[in-house]
N, C-alpha and C positions, 0 to 999 in steps of 0.2 A: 569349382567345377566338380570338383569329388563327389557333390550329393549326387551326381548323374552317374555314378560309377556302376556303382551293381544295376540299373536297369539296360546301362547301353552293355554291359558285359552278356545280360542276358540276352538281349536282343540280337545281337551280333555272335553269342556260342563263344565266349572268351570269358577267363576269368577273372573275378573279380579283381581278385590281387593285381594283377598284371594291367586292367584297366586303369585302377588306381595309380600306377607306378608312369604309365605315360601321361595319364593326368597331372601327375609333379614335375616329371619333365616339360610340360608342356607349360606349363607356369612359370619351372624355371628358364625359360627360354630356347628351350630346344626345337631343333629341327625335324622333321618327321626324317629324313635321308642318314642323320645325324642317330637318332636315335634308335634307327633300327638297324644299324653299323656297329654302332658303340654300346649301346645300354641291352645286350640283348640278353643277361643275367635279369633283369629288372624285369622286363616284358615278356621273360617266357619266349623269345625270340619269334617274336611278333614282326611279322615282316612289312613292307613300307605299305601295301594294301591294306590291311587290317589296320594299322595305325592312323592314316590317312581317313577310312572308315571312323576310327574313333573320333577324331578332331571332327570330321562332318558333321556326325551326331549330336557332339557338342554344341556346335551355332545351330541343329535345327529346335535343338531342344531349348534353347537359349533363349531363339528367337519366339518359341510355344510360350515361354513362360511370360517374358516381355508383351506378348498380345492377352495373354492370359490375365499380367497385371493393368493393359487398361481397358480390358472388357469389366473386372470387377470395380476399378477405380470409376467409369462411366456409370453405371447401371445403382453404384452407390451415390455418387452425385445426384440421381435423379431420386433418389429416395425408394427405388423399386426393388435393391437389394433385399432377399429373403434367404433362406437357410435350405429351402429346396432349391433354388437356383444357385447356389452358393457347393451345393454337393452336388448338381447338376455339372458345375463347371469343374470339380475337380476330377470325377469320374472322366471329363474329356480326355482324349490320349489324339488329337489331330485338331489341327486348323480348323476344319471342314465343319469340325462337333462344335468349336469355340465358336465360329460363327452363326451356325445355328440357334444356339442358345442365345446368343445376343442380339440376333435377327428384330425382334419384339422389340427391342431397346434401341436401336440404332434411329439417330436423327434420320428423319428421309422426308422429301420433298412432300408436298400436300399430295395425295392419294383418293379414291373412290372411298376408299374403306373411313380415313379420316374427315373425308368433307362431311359422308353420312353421320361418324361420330359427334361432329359441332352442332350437328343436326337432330343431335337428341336418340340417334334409330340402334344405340349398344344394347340396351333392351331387348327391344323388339327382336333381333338376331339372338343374342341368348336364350329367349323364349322359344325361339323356332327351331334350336339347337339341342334343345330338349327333347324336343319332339313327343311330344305327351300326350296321349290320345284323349281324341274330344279338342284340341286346340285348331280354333278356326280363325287362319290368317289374316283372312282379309278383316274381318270384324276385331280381332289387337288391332291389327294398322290403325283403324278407327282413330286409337286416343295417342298415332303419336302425330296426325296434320297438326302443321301448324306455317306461319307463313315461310317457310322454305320446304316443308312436304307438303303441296295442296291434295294428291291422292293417296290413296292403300296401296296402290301399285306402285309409287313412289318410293312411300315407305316401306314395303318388301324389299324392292331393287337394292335400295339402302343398307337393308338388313343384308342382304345375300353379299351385297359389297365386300361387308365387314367379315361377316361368314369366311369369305376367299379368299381373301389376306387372313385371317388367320390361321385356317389352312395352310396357306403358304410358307405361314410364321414357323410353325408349328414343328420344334426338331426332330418327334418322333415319327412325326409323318415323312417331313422332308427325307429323314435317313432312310424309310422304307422306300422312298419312291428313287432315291440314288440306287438303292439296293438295285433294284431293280433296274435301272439304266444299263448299270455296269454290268447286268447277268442279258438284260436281252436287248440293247438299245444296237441300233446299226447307226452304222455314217453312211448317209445318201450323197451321191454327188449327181447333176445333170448338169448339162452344156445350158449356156445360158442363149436363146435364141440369136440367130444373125451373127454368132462370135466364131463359126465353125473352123472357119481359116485361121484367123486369127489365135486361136486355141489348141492349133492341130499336135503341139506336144504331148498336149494332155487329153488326147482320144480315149486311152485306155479307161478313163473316169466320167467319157460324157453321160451312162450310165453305167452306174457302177454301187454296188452296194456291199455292204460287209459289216459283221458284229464287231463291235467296238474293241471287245477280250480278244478278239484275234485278231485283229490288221496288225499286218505288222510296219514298225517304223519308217519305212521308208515311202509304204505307201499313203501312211499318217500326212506326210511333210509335203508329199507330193502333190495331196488333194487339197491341203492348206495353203499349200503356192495358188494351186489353177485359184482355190477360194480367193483368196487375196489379190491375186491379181486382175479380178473381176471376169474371169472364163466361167467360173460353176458359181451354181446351187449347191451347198451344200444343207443335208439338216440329219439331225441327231437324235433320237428316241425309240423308243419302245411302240411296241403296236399299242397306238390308244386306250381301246377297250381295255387290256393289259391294264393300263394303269389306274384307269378308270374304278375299276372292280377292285382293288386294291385300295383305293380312297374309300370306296363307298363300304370295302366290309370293315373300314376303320374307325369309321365315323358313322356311317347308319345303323341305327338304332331301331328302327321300327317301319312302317309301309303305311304312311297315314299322310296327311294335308301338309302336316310343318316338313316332313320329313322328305317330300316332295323338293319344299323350296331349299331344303338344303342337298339337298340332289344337283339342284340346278346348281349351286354355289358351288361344288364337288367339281362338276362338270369347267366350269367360268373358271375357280379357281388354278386347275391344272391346265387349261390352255393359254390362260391368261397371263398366269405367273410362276407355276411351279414347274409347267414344261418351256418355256422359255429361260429362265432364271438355270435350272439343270442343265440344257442344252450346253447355255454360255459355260457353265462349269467342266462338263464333260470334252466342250470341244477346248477349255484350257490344260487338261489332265490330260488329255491326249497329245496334246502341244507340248506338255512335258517331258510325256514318256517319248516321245518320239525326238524331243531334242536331247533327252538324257541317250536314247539309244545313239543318237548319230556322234554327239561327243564321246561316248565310249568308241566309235568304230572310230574315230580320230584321232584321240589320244591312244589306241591301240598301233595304228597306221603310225603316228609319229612316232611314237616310240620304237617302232622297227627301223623306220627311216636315219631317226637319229643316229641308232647303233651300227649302221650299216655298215661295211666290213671297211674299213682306210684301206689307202694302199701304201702309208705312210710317210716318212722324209724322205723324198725323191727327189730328183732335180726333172721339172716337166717343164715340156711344150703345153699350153693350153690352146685352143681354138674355139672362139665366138664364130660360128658360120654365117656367111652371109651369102646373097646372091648380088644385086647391087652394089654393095656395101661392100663387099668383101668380107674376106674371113680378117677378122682381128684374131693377131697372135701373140703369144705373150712367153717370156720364160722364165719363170720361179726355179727358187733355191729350194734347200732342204727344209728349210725353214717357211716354205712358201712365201719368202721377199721376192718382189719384183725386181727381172733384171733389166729389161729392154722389151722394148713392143717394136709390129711392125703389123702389116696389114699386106696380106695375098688376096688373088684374084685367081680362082679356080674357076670359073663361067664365062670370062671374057676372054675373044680373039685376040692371041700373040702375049697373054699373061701367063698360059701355064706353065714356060719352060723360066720365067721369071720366077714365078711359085715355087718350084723348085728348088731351084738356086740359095731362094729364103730359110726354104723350112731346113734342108741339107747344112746353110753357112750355121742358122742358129741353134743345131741338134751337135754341129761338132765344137763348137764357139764356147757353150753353157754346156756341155755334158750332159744331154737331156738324156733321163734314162726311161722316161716314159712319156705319152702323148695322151692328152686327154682333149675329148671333143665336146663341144655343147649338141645336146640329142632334137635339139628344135630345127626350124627351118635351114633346109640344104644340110643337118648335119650327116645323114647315109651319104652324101653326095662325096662331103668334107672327108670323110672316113674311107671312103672309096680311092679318093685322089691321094690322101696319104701313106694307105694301105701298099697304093699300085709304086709310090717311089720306095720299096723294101728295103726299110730302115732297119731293119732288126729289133726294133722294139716294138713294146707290148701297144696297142692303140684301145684307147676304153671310149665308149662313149658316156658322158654322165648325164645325168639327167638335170636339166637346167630349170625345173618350176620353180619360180620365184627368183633367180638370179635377177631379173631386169627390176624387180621390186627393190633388191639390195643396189643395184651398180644407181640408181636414182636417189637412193638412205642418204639422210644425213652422216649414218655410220660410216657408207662408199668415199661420203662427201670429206669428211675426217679424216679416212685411213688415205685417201689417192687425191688430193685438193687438185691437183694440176694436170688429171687424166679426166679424159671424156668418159661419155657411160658406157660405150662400147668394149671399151678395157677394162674399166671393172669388172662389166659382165665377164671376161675373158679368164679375167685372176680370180674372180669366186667360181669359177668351172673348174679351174684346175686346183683350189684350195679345195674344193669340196671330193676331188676325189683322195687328195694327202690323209684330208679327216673331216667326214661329214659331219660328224656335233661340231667342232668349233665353226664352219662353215655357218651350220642350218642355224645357230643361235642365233645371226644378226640379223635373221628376216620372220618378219612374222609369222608366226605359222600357218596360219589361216590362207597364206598365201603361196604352201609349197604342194597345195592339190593330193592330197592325201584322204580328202574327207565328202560326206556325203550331205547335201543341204549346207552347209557348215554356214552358209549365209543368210538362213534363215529361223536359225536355232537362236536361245538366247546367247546374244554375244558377250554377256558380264560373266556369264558359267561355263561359257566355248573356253575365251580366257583363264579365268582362273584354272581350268584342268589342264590344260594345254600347259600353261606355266608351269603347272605341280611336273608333269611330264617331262619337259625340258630339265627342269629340277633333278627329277630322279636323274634321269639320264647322264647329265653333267657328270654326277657325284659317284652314280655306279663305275662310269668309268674312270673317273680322276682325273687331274687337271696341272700338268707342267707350270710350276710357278715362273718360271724364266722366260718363256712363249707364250704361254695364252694372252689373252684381246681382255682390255676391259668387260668386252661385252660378255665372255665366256666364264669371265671370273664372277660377273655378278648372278650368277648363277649356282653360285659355291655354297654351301651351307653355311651359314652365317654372314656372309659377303651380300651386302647388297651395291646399288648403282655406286654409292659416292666413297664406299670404302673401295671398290673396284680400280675406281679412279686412284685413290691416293696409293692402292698398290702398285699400280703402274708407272706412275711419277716418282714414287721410293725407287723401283728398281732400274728408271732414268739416271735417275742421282746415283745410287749403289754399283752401277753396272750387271750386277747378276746377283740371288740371293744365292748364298751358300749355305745355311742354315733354317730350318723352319722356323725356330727362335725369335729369328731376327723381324721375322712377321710380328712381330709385338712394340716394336719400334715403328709402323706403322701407323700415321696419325689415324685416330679415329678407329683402329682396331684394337678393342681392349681385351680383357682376359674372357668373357663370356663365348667373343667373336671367336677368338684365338682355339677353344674349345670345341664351338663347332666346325671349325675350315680347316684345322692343321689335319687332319688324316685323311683330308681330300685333296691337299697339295701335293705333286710332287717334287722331288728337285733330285733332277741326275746328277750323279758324281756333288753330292751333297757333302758338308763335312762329317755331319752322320750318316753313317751305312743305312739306317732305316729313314732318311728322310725321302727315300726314292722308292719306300713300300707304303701299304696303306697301312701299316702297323698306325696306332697313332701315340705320339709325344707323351703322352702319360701313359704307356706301358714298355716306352724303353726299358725302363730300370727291369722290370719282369725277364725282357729277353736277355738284358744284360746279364744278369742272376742265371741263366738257362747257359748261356755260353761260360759264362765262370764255373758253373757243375761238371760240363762237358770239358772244361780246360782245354778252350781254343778261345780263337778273336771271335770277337763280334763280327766281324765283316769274313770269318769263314764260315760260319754257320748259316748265314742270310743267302740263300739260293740251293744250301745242301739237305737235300732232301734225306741222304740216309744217313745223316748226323739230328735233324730236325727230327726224324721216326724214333731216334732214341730217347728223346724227351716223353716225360709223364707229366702230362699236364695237371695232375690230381697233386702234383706237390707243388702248385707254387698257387692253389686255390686261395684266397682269402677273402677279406668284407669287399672289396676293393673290386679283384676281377675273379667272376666265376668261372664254370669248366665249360660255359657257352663262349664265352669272351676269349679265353685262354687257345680254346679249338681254332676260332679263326685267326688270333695271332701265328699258331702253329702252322696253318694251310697256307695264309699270306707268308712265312718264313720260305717258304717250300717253293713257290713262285712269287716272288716280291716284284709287287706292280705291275702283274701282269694284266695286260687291255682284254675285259673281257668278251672283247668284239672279235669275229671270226673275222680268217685270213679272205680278203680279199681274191674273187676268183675270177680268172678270164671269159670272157663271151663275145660270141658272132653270131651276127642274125644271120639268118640263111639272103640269099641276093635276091632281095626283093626290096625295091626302092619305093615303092608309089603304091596307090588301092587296085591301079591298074593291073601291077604283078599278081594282083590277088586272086586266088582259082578258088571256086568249094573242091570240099575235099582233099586243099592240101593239110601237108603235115608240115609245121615249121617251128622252130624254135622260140620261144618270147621271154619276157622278162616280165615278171608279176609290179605293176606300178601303182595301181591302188584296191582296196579291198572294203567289200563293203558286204551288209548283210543279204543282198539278192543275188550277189557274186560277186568276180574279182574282174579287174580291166589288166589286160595283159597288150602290149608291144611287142610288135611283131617286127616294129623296123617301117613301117611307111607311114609315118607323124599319126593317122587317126589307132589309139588302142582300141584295142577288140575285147568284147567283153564274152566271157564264161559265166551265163546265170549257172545260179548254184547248182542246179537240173543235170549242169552239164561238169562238176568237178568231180574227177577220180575218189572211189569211194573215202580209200584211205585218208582224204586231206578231211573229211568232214568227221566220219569213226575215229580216229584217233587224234588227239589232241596237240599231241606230241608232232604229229605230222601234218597238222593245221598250211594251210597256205601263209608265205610271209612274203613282205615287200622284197622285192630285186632277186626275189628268187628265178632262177632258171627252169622254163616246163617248155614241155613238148606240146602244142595243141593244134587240132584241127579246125581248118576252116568250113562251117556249117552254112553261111548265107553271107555275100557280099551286097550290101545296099549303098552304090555307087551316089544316086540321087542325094542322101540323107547323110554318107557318109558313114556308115556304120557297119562292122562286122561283129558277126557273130561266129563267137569258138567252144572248140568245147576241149577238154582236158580227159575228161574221163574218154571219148571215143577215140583222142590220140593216144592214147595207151593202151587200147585194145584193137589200134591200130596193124597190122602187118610190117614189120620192117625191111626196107628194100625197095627200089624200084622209084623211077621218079626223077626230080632233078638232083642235078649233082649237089654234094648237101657241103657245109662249110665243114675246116676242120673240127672235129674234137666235137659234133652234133650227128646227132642221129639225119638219117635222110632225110629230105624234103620231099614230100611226095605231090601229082597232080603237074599242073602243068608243064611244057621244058624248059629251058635258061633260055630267057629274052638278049641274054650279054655274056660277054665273054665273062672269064676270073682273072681281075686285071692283078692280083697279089701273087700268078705264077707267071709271069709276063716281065720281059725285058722295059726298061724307060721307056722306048721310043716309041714299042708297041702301044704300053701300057698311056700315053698319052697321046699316040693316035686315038685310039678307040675311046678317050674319053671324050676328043675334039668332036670325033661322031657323036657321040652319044648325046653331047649339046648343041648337038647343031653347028658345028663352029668350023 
């Protein structure tokens, strides 16, 4: 892979050296998470983007060379290999050029252009192609009848056949007439007649036009659906004439009789074959840009998701809500082991003061120190009803996309064999708020609502990023060798599915690991493995003092050697930051570990193992339960739930999110980077239009912040006011029980 080294260095703004140096790790088997952790003397501390960048680079240029060798291995079989087509094909630098040039060569079905060629008429089109003054068409035609041309006009048609497929052949033509697509070609879309109804999602496209360099992705994806789903027309090109006068000042040569008939060939050719043929091309290039754009907004989105703040080893109440069903309730350890389940009735007559009774016996029973609720159907409700028996602890709602995907898993089916799916869903609510990466690993991603199209992109490359994702993420934050899920380990740099497995069933047998070490006695993980995943395990109260930082295992002896300097223990150094600031990292440099490598042993010293996910923070929607509550013009609090390139969908608290196009987000989240919108974030937005019918509200961000504060409904603690309408209900969380469960019996009718 090295011969690739200095041009993806160039292409990409890295140096060579350092290109080279992940190209060796990457052959010796490294990890991109691994290697930009550990090796980052080698790479010039080349960080997991740019690395990842290089490995792409790798397979595409891989892949160029592989089609490259059986374009000339083909075109040499047929005997047609020359030394201008031969420097033709190396000068290529894209797919696009390779096929070009091989276009003329490529077996294809019988054709105009080839039936006329069995037919004798390659002549007679080169003649006309010449265009020579004094050449009279029809009088050549003359001498090529014969019994399959009986006339002159035959025999032209023939000629001009041939003409337009070669035209079409033709790479230097073809590349100007792409050229040109991509500078002035628009995508049309119209309603396909009598679909009106049926199509009513995609109104905004029943006429709809736009240059191809500027649509942006989302409305790419969106005109490819209605396309696909048989609602639009679409079509793709340049204005005609445009391209027309571009073939003709390519190939015309003079204003005379032959020159004529290759006019018309010009003409035949590009409607026939070359604006067709481009079309398909343009509208796949766009199919890619726009799924490359949305798996970027995806694996952005998941990435946030992943990391999202724990509230960590708690001992919680969980709540599955339900309205029939009842709410399933469950109580996990610190550990999030299941301790006992049970199932309330918050909606039915003569169950609330039962309800009660439950959640009170099983919050004193288990030590729950916190309550966590699933955010889907009836959970405002659920959160309401718990809120009002004032427990004194903290109540979060989580956000449950994809829970019912997992509590159905073979994975649910493994970890809980003898619980229904309603439980499960109940213990991945309340796992996911302990620690959402070990949670979000077991469910597909695709299915935790993060992303935009995601089901219309290509699914092999959704995948594959999405995993790199989950990847990083795992590893950036580390991973408890004594608690994590097969499923979370296999996700560890070096660990895949079946070594996952066998570390789990070691520490079955063992009972706990007490040494990173001892990970080497693990079948099937050998020393390469061991290499890359020990400095992403951790292990508390380890029998080494660094097995519970991300130091990793071949630079103990380093910090060892730093604490013998210092003349204290190993295990006094490790957390002391102003005994760690006395070290000179410039003396313990060698071939081994440079003063990149040495810096972040130093900073992990300083906080060893610290999660670098933020502190989990409190939130309360303002008391609004339904679309009903919803005024224009209020102001209320939301929670940012997914993020996309036309804007962000924020919850407000009454199950439909409300979206902020981008028109409408506070300047600072767009101008500064830093300040970007992120998932589960906390904003203030205004209600701009309630669309009761359709279900859809529209907010905006930036005018609830140039909002006035004050005035309005009474706002929840610890938020800004609620502004616009009054309170439809009491605040059942300042309310005595009895109150507090009258007014809820009202509130249901009960």
């Amino acid at each position: 892979m090295n011969q690739y080294a200095a041009a993806i260095a160039g292409k990409l703004n890295l140096r060579t050296i350092h290109v080279e140096a992940v190209l060796q790790l990457f052959d010796e088997g490294g990890t991109v998470p691994f290697i930009a952790r550990y090796r980052k003397d080698k790479t010039g501390a080349m960080d997991e983007v740019a690395i990842q960048q290089v490995q792409d680079e790798v397979k595409r240029r891989t892949e160029f060379d592989e089609r490259k060798a059986a374009i000339v291995k083909s075109i040499t079989e047929q005997g047609k290999m020359t030394e201008a087509i031969m420097e033709k094909l190396d000068k290529a630098t894209t797919l696009s050029e390779l096929e070009d040039i091989y276009l003329p060569f490529k077996p294809k079905r019988k054709t105009k252009a080839s039936v006329a060629r069995e037919h004798g008429l390659e002549p007679l089109a080169l003649l006309l192609l010449e265009q020579q003054p004094g050449t009279d068409p029809m009088q050549e035609a003359q001498g090529f009848l014969n019994e399959h041309v009986k006339t002159p006009e035959e025999a032209l048609q023939g000629a001009r056949d041939i003409l337009a497929e070669k035209f079409s052949e033709d790479a230097d033509i073809r590349a100007a007439v792409r050229k040109l697509f991509e500078d002035k070609a628009d995508l049309v879309s119209r309603l396909i007649p009598e679909k009106e109804t049926e199509a009513a999602k995609f109104r905004d496209y029943f006429e709809y036009s736009e240059p191809i360099h500027k649509i942006p992705s989302h409305r790419i994806l969106a005109v490819l659906r209605g396309f696909l789903e048989g609602f639009l027309r679409i079509s793709i090109e340049p204005a005609e004439q445009d391209a027309l006068d571009l073939l003709e000042r390519k190939i015309l040569k003079a204003s005379n009789d032959a020159s004529a008939h290759v006019k018309k060939a010009i003409r035949d050719s590009y409607k026939r074959l070359l604006q067709p043929g481009l079309e398909t091309e343009m509208r796949t290039t766009l199919k890619q840009r726009g799924d490359e754009e949305a798996i970027n907004v995806f694996a952005e989105n998941l990435r946030q998701l992943l990391l999202s703040s724990p509230l960590g080893g708690k001992r919680l109440l969980a709540l599955d809500p339900g309205y029939r069903t009842g709410c399933k309730t469950v109580c996990l350890d610190e550990k999030g082991d299941l301790q006992t389940t049970d199932v309330i009735y918050i909606h039915e007559p003569g169950k609330l003061y039962s309800a009660e009774h439950t959640i009170r016996h099983l919050v004193e029973k288990y030590g729950t120190q916190a309550i966590a609720i699933g955010d889907g159907t009836a959970g405002r409700e659920t959160e309401q009803f718990i809120k009002g028996l004032s427990l004194g602890l903290p109540v979060f709602l989580v956000n449950e996309d994809g829970a019912s995907i997992y509590s159905a898993s073979e994975i649910a089916r493994d970890e809980f064999p003898d619980q229904d799916i309603t439980v499960r869903g109940a213990v991945s609510i309340g796992r996911r708020l302990m620690d959402p990466l070990a949670e979000l690993v077991k469910i597909d991603p695709k299915s935790i609502g993060v992303g935009q199209y995601q089901h219309d992109v290509n699914q092999f490359r959704l995948k594959e990023r999405l995993d790199q994702t989950v990847v990083s993420c795992v590893n950036q934050v580390g991973v408890n060798l004594n608690t994590a899920s097969k499923h979370l380990l296999a996700y560890v740099s070096g660990i895949n599915s079946g070594i996952a497995d066998q570390i789990v069933k070691y520490r079955k047998e063992l009972g706990r690991f007490s040494d990173r070490k001892q990970l080497m006695k693990v079948p099937r993980l050998g020393e390469k493995a061991f290499e890359q995943c020990a400095g992403f395990l951790r292990i508390k109260d380890g029998a080494h003092p660094l097995d519970g930082s991300a130091v990793h295992p071949e630079a103990y002896g380093v910090v060892e050697r730093m604490a013998t300097d210092l003349g204290v223990e190993l295990s006094s150094l490790i957390g002391n930051e102003e005994l760690v600031c006395k070290i000179d990292p410039k003396k313990y440099v060698d071939e081994r570990f440079g003063l990149l490598t040495l810096t972040d042993i130093l900073n992990e010293l300083k906080k060893p193992g610290l999660d670098p996910r933020a502190e989990i923070q409190h939130f309360e929607f303002a008391r609004i339960y339904s679309l009903d509550d919803v005024q224009t013009d209020m102001v209320v609090p939301g929670i940012v739930t997914n993020l996309t390139r036309f804007g962000a969908f924020v919850d407000i608290g009454v199950k439909q999110d409300g979206l902020v196009h981008i028109s409408e987000i506070a300047h600072q989240y767009i101008s500064d980077p830093s300040q970007a919108l992120k998932l589960s974030q906390p904003v203030m937005v205004k209600v701009l239009e309630v669309d009761r019918v359709r279900k859809r509200i529209a907010l905006s961000i930036r005018q609830a912040t140039e909002a006035p504060a004050g005035g309005g409904r009474e706002r929840p603690r610890g938020q800004r006011p609620v502004q616009g309408a009054a309170p439809k209900e009491k605040d059942l969380s300042n309310m005595n029980m009895e109150d507090a469960l009258s007014a809820l019996k009202k509130k249901f009718g009960r």
